[in-house]
N, C-alpha and C positions, 0 to 999 in steps of 0.2 A: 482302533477297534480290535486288532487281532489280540493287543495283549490285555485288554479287558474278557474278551470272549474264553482267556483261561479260569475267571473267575467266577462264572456264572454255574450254577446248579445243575443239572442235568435232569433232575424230577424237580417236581412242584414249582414250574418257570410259568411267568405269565407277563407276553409281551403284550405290550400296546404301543400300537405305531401312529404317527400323529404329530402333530406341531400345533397352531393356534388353535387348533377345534377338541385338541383333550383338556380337559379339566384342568383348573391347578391344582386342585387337590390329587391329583393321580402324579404331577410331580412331587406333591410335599410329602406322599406314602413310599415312592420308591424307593429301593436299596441301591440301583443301580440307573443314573442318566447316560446313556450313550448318544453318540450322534455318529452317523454311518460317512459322514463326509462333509464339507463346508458348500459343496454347489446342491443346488434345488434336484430334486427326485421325486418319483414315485413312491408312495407307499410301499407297495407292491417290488418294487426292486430294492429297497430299503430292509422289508424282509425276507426276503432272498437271499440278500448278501450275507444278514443275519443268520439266519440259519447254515447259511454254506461255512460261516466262521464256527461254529458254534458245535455244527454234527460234522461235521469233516466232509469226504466225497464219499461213504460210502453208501448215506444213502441215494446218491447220484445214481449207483448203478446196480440198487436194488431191485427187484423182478416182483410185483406183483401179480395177484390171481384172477385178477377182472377178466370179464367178459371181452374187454375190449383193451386191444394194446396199440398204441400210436408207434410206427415204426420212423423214423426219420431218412429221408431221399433228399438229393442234390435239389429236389425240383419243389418242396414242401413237405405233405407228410402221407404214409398210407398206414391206413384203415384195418388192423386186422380184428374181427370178430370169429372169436371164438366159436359160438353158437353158431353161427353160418358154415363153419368148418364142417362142425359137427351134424348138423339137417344133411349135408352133402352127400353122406356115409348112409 
C-alpha cells in the first residue's frame, strides 16, 4: 500500500471502504483497487491506515478550534472545555 498511496490524487479522491456489502459496480468504476492487508479488519482502522499513508503525520499533530480538546493521560483521557474556561473568568 505505501507505494500505491504515492499514486493517488490529493483533491477530487473518493474512498469507499467495504468488501462483500459494496456494489460491483463500485469495483468495475474504480481507477484504483487497494487492499490495506491480507488478515480481516475493521473498516474503520482500514481507513486510518489509509489516510495515515496517504496525508503523512502532519495532520496527526494539527490543533484545532473546537470548543472541546481531548488531552491524552497515562490513565485515559481529560476533558478540556473551552467554554467552561471561559464562564470561570
Amino acid at each position: 500500500m505505501d507505494d500505491e498511496a504515492a499514486r493517488f490524487p490529493r483533491d477530487n479522491l473518493l474512498i469507499v471502504v467495504g468488501a462483500e456489502k459494496v456494489p460491483r459496480a463500485v469495483y468495475e468504476l474504480v481507477d484504483i483497487n487497494i487492499s490495506v492487508g491480507t488478515q480481516p479488519h475493521s473498516e474503520v482502522a482500514a481507513l486510518a491506515i489509509f489516510l495515515d499513508r496517504i496525508l503523512g503525520p502532519e495532520p496527526r499533530r494539527r490543533q484545532f478550534g473546537g470548543r472541546i480538546r481531548i488531552q491524552p493521560n497515562p490513565r485515559g483521557k481529560t476533558v478540556i472545555d473551552s467554554q467552561a474556561e471561559i464562564d470561570k473568568l
